[in-house]
SEKOL-539848 format. One line per field, with one value per residue (C-alpha): x, y, z; residue number from 1; chain. Coordinates in Angstrom, 1 decimal. Layout:
<recs>
xx <- X,...
yy <- Y,...
zz <- Z,...
pos <- NUM,...
unit <- A,...
</recs>
This chain:
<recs>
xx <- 86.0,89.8,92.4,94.9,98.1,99.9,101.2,100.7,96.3,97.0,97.9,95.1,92.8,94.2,94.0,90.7,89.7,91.4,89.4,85.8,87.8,87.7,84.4,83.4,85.3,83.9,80.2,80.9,82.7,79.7,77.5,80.1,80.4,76.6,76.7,79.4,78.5,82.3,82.7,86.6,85.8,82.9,85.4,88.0,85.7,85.0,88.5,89.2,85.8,87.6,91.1,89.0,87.7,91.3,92.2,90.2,91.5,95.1,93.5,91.7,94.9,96.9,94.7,95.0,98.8,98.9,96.9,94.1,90.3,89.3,87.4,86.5,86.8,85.1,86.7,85.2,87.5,86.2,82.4,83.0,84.5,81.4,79.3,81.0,80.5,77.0,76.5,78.8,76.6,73.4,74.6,75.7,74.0,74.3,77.3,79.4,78.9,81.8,84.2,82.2,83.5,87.1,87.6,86.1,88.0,91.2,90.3,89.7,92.9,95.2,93.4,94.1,97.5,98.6,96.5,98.3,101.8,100.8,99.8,103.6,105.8,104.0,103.9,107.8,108.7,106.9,108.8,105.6,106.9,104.1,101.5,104.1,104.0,100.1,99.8,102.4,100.8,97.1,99.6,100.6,97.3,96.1,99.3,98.9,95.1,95.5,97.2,94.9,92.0,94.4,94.9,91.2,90.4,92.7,91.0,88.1,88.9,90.3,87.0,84.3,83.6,85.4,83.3,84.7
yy <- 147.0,148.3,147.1,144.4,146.2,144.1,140.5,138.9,139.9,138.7,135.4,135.0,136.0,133.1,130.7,131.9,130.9,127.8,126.6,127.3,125.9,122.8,123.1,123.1,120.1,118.2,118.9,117.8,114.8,113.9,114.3,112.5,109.4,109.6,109.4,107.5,104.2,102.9,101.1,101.5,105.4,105.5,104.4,107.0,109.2,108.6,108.1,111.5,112.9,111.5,113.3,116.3,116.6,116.2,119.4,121.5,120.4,121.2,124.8,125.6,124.6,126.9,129.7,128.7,128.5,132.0,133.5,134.0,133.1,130.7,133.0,131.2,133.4,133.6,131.1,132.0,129.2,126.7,127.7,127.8,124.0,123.0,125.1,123.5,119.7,119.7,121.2,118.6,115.9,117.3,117.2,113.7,110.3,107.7,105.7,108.6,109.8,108.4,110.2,113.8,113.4,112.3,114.5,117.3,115.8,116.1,119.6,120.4,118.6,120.7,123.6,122.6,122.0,125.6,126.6,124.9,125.6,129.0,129.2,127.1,129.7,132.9,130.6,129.8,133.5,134.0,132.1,129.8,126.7,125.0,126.2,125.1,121.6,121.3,123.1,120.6,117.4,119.0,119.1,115.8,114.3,116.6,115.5,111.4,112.0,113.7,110.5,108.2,110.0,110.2,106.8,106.3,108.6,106.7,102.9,104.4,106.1,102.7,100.9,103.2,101.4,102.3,104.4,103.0
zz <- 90.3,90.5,88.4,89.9,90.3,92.7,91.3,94.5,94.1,90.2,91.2,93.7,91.4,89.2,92.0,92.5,88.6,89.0,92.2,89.9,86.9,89.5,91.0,87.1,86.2,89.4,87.3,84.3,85.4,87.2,84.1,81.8,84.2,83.7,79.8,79.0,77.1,77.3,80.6,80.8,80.1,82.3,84.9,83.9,84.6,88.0,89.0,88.0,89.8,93.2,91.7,91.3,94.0,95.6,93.6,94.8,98.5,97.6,96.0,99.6,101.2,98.9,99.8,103.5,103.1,101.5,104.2,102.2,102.4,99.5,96.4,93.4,90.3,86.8,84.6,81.1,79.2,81.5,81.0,77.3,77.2,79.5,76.8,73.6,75.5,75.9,72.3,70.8,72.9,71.6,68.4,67.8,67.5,70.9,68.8,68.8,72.7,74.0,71.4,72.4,75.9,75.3,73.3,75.3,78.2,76.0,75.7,79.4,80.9,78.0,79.8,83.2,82.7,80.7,84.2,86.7,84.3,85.1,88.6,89.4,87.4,89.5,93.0,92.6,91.5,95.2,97.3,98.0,98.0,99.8,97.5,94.4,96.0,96.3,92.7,91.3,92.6,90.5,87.8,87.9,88.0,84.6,82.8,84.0,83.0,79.8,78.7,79.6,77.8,74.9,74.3,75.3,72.8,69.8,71.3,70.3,67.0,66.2,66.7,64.6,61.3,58.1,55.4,51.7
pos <- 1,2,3,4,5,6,7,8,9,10,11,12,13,14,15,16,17,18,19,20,21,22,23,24,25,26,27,28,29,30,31,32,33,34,35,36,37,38,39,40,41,42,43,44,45,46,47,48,49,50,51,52,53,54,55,56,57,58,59,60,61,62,63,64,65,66,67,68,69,70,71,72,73,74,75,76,77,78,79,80,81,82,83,84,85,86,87,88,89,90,91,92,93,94,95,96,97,98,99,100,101,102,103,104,105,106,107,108,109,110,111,112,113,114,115,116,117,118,119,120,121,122,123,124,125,126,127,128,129,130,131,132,133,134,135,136,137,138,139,140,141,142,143,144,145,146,147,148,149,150,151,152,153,154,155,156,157,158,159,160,161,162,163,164
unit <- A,A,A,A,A,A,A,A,A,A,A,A,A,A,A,A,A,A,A,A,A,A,A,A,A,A,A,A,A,A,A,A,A,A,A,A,A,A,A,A,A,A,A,A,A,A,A,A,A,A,A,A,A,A,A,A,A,A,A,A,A,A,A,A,A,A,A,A,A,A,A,A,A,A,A,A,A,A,A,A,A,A,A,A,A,A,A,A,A,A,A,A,A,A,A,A,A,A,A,A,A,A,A,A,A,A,A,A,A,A,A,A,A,A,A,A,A,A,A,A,A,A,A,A,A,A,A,A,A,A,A,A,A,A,A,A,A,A,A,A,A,A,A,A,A,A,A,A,A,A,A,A,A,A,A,A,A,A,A,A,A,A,A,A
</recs>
């Protein structure tokens, strides 16, 4: 395979690793709906699966607004957070499930943003303001979600029993 040279093929290739990062995401949402004990964070979940899936829309467009045909891309920090998730759920006992997946979620939407930070910074030093819009409004969505797994994260943490 040739070296990327050209900045423009860079940030394709990134905007290709960011529509698998998706298509990654989309699966383990799916699975983490699945085993989520928490109701509230069960139904976190899902409403970001339907944002998800919203994302990787406003990626295709991008690509269509750049002229390009849609190519995912290897997105090895993505795999790796899928990887550490299922180890951490294999790992722990049923009571503690629910803090495995936010905090993995935590994880994953820190990821997505630097991502999406990323992919902004190279689309506005293009001139692509359409594809800045779409990758903004992904963007938004990590940032409002990251907060709500946050919090979900410290309701939790709040409620496991205190060791003496």
């Amino acid at each position: 395979m040739a070296k990327i040279a050209d900045p423009r093929e860079l940030f394709l290739h990134k905007l290709g690793a960011a529509y698998t990062m998706e298509q990654t995401v989309v699966e383990m949402l799916e699975r983490n709906a699945e085993e989520a004990r928490d109701s509230e964070l069960k139904q976190k979940f899902a409403h970001h699966l339907d944002e998800t899936h919203q994302q990787v829309t406003n990626l295709e467009r991008a690509f269509e607004a750049l002229g390009q045909e849609v190519k995912g891309q290897a997105c090895p920090t993505i795999d790796g957070l899928k990887k550490d998730g299922e180890h951490g759920l294999r790992q722990v006992d049923d009571s503690l499930v629910d803090h495995v997946l936010a905090g993995g979620a935590t994880e994953v939407e820190h990821h997505e943003i630097a991502v999406y930070n990323g992919l902004i910074t190279k689309a506005e030093a293009m001139g692509e303001e359409d594809v800045v819009a779409l990758l903004r409004e992904n963007l938004e969505q990590e940032e409002h979600t990251l907060k709500e797994v946050e919090t979900k994260a410290q309701k939790l943490t709040r409620q496991l029993p205190q060791r003496a």
